[in-house]
Short mmCIF file of the C-alpha atoms (twelve columns), coordinates in Angstrom:
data_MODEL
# 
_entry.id   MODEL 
# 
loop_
_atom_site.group_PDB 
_atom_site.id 
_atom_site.type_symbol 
_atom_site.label_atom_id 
_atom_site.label_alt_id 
_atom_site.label_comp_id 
_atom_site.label_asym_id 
_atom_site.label_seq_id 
_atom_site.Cartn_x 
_atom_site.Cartn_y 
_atom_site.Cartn_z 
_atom_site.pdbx_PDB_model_num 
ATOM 1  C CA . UNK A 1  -39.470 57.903 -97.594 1 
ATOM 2  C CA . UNK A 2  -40.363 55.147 -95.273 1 
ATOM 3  C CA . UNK A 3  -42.085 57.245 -93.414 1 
ATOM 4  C CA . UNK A 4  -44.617 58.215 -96.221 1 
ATOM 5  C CA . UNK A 5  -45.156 54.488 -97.164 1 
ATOM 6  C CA . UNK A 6  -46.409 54.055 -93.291 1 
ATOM 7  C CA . UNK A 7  -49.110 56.565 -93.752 1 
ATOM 8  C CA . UNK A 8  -50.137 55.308 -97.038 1 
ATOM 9  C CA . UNK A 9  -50.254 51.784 -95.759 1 
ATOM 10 C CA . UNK A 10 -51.764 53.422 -92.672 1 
ATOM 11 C CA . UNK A 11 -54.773 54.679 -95.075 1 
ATOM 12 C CA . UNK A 12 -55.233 52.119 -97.211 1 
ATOM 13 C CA . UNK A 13 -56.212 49.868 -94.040 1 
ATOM 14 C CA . UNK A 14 -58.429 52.222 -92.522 1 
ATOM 15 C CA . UNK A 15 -60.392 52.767 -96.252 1 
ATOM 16 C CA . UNK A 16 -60.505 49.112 -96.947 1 
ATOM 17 C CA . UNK A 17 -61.361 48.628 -93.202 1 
ATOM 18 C CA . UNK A 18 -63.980 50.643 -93.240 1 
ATOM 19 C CA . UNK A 19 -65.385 49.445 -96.830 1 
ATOM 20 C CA . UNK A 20 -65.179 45.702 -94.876 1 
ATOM 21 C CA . UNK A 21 -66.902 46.503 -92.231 1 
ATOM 22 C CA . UNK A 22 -69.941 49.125 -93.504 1 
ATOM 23 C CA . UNK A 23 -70.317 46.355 -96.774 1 
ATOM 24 C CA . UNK A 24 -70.998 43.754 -94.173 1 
ATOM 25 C CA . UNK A 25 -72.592 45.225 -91.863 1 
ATOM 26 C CA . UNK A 26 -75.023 46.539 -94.299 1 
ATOM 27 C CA . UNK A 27 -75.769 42.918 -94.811 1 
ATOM 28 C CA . UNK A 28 -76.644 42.219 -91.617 1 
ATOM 29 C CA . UNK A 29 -79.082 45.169 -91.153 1 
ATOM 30 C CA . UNK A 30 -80.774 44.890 -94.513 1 
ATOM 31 C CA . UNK A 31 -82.399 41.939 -94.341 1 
ATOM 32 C CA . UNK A 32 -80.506 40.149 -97.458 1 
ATOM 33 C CA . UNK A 33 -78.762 37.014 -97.219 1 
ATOM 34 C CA . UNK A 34 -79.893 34.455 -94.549 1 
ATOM 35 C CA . UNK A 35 -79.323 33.139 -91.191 1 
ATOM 36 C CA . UNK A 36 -76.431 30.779 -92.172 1 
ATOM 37 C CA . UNK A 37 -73.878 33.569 -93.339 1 
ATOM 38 C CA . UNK A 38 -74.628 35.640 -89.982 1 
ATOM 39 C CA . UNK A 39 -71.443 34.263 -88.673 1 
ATOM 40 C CA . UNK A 40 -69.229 34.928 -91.772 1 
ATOM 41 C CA . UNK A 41 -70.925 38.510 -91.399 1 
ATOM 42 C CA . UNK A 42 -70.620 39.315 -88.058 1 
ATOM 43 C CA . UNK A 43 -66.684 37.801 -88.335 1 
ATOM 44 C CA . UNK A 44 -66.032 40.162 -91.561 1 
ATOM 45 C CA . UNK A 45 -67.146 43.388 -90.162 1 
ATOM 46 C CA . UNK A 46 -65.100 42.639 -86.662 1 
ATOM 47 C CA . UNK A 47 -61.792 42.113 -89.124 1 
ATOM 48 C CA . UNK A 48 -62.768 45.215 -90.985 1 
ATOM 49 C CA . UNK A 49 -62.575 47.167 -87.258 1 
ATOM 50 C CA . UNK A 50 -59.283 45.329 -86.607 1 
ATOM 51 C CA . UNK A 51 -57.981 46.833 -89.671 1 
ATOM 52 C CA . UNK A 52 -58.924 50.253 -89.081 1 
ATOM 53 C CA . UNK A 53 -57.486 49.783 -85.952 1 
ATOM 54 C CA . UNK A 54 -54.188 48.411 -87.204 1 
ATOM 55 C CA . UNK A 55 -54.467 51.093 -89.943 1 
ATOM 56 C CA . UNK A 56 -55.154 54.408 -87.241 1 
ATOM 57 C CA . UNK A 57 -51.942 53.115 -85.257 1 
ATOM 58 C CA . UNK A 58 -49.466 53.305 -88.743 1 
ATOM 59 C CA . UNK A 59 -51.001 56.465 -89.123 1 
ATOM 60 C CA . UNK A 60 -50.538 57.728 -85.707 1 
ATOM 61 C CA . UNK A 61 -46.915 56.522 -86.130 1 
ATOM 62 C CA . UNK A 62 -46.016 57.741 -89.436 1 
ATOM 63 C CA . UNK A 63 -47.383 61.134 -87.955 1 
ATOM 64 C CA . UNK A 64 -45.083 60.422 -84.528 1 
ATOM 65 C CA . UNK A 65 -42.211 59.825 -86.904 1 
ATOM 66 C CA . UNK A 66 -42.594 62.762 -89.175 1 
ATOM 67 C CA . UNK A 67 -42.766 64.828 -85.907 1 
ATOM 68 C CA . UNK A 68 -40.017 63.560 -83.964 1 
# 
């Protein structure tokens, strides 16, 4: 049981992750919004890739677990 909530949690961080980090960085390479949020951008889409990253490693070890 615990074991499934790990891989859900797992997913939900790489989806919302990912939605983080392509929403901003779509910002950045589009042209809209100016110079002064480039920061706040830039910072946003490196969290998003820390969460996919935190999310890949619950998956990896809800899949390790299930395994095992």
């Amino acid at each position: 049981m615990i074991v499934d909530t790990i891989l859900v949690i797992g997913f939900a961080f790489v989806i919302g992750g990912g939605a983080l980090t392509a929403f901003h960085l779509l910002h950045l390479f589009g042209g809209k919004g100016s110079i002064k949020d480039m920061p706040y951008r830039i910072a946003m889409a490196l969290l998003g890739g820390l969460f996919i990253s935190i999310g890949s490693n619950l998956i990896a070890s809800g899949i390790h677990d299930k395994v095992v």
